[in-house]
C-alpha positions in Angstrom: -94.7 -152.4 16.0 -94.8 -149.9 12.7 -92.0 -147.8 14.9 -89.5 -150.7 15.5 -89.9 -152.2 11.8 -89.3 -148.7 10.7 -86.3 -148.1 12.8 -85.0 -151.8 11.3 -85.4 -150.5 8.3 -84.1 -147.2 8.4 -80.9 -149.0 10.5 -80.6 -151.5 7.4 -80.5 -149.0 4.4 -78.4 -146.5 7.0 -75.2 -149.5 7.4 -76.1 -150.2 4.0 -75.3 -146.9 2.7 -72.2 -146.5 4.8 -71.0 -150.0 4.0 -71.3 -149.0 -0.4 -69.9 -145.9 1.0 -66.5 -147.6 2.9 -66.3 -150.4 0.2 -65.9 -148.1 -2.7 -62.7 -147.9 -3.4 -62.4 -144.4 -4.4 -63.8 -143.0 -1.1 -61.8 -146.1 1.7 -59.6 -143.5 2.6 -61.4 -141.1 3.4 -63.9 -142.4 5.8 -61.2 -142.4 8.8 -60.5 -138.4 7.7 -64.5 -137.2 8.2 -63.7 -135.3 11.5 -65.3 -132.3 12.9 -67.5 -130.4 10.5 -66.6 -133.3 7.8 -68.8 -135.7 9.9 -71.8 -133.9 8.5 -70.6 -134.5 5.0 -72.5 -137.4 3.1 -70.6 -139.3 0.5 -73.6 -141.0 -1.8 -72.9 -144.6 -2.8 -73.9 -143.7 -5.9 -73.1 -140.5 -7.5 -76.0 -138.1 -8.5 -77.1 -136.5 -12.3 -76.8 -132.7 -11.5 -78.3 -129.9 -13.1 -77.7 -128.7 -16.6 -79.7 -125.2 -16.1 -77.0 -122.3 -16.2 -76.2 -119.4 -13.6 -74.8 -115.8 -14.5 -72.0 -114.1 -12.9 -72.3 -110.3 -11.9 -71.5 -109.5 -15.6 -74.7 -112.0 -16.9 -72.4 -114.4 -18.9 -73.8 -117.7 -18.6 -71.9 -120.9 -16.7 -73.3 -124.1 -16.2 -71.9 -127.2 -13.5 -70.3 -128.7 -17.3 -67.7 -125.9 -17.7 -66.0 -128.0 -14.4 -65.8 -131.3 -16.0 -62.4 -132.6 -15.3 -62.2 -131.4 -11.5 -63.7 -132.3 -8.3 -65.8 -128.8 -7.4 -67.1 -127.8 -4.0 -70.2 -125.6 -5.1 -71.8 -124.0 -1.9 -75.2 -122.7 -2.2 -75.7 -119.1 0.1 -77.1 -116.2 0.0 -76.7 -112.6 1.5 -79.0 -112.7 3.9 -77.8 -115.7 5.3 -76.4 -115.4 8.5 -74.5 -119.2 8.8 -73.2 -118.4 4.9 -71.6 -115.3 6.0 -69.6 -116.9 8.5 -68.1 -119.6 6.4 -67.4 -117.7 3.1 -64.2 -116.9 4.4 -63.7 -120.3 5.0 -64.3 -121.3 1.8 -62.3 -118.2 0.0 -59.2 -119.7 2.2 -60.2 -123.6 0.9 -60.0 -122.0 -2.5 -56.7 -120.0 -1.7 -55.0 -123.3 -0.5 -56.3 -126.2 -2.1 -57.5 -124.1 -6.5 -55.4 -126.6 -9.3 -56.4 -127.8 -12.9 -58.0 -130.5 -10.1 -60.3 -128.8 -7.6 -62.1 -125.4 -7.3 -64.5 -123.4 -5.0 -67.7 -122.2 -6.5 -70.2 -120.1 -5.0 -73.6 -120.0 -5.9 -75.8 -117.2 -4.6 -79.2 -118.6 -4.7 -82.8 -116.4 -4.7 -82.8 -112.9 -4.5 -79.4 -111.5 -4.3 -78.8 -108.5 -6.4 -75.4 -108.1 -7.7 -74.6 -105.2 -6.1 -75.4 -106.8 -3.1 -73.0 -109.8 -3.2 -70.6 -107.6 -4.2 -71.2 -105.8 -1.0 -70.9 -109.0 0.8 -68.0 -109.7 -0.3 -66.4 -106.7 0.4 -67.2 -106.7 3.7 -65.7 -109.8 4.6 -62.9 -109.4 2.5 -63.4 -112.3 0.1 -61.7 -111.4 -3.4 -60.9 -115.0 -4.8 -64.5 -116.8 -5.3 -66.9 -116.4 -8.2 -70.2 -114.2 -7.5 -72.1 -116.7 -9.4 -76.1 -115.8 -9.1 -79.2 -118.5 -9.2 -81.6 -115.8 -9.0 -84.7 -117.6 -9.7 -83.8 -121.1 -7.5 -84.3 -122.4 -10.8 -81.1 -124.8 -10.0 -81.8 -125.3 -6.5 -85.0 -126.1 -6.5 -84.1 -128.9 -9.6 -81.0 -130.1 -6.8 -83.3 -130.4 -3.9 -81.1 -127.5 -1.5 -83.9 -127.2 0.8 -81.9 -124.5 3.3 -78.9 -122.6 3.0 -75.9 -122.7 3.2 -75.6 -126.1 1.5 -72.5 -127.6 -0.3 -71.9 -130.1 -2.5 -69.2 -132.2 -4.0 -69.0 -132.4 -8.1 -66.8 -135.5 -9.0 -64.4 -134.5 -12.2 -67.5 -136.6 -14.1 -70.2 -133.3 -13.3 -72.3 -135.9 -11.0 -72.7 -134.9 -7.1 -71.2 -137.1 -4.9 -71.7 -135.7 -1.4 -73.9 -133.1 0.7 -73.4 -131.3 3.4 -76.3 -129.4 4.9 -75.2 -126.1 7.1 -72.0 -124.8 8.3 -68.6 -126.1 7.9 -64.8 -124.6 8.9 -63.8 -125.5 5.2 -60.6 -123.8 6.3 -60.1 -126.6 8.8 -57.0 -129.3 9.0 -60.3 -132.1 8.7 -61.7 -130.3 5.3 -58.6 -130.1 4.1 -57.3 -133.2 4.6 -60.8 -134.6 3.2 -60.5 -132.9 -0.4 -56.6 -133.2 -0.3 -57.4 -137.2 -0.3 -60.3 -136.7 -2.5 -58.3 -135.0 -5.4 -55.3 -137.5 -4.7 -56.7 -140.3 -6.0 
């Protein structure tokens, strides 16, 4: 009985989620584009406070998530040793190439223990030249964000609040991510 009452209830908030989702008006048209690796991407009904802790690049100068007001952002958190983030960095370096405007950028986070010289090494040897190497080093701002495995990637509405997750993988170089932020940064 506990098993079917929790499986109406997880059903219940599940189409209720989807249904704020579908009926906001900023996100109708994109519903029909969530194809392919965009299927795992979750719009929230309501967008999310994110953190204001700051991250260093490989020089130390400070950034924080507020320096994007204005633009959607995609912020992927990865890390070296990460085998799935390896294989879509250049995904997301050809995201950036196609799709970087005063409305939308590509922002990488490496999260934990990733020496500079490191991600710069990483980098190198996948040929990836056009993202920041943007460092978390203590998972002060991951652990305040919930990314509970890596890679993770998250959309920044032009307000600073998160408005979708993905958890793993994607092909952000895909016809289906594309046409998901193309219609996001439309609007």
């Amino acid at each position: 009985m506990r098993l079917v009452l929790t499986l109406a209830l997880y059903t219940a908030f599940a189409l209720g989620a989807n249904t704020a989702f579908a009926e906001n008006p900023n996100y109708a048209q994109i519903t029909p584009l969530l194809n392919g690796d965009m299927k795992k991407l979750n719009f929230h009904s309501d967008p999310k406070d994110v953190s204001n802790l700051s991250f260093v690049d490989e020089n130390g100068q400070e950034f924080a998530f507020a320096d994007y007001t204005g633009k959607y952002v995609l912020v992927n958190f990865w890390a070296t040793w990460c085998a799935p983030c390896r294989k879509e960095m250049p995904g997301l370096s050809e995201l950036q190439t196609q799709l970087q405007s005063d409305t939308f950028e590509v922002v990488t986070l490496a999260t934990g223990r990733n020496s500079p010289a490191a991600i710069a090494d990483f980098f190198d040897k996948i040929k990836v030249s056009n993202l920041p190497k943007f460092q978390d080093p203590k998972q002060r701002i991951a652990r305040e964000m919930a990314i509970l495995g890596l890679p993770m990637t998250i959309i920044l509405s032009p307000d600073g609040q998160e408005i979708a997750r993905l958890r793993g993988d994607a092909d952000w170089a895909s016809q289906d991510a594309i046409a998901v932020l193309s219609a996001l940064t439309a609007e």
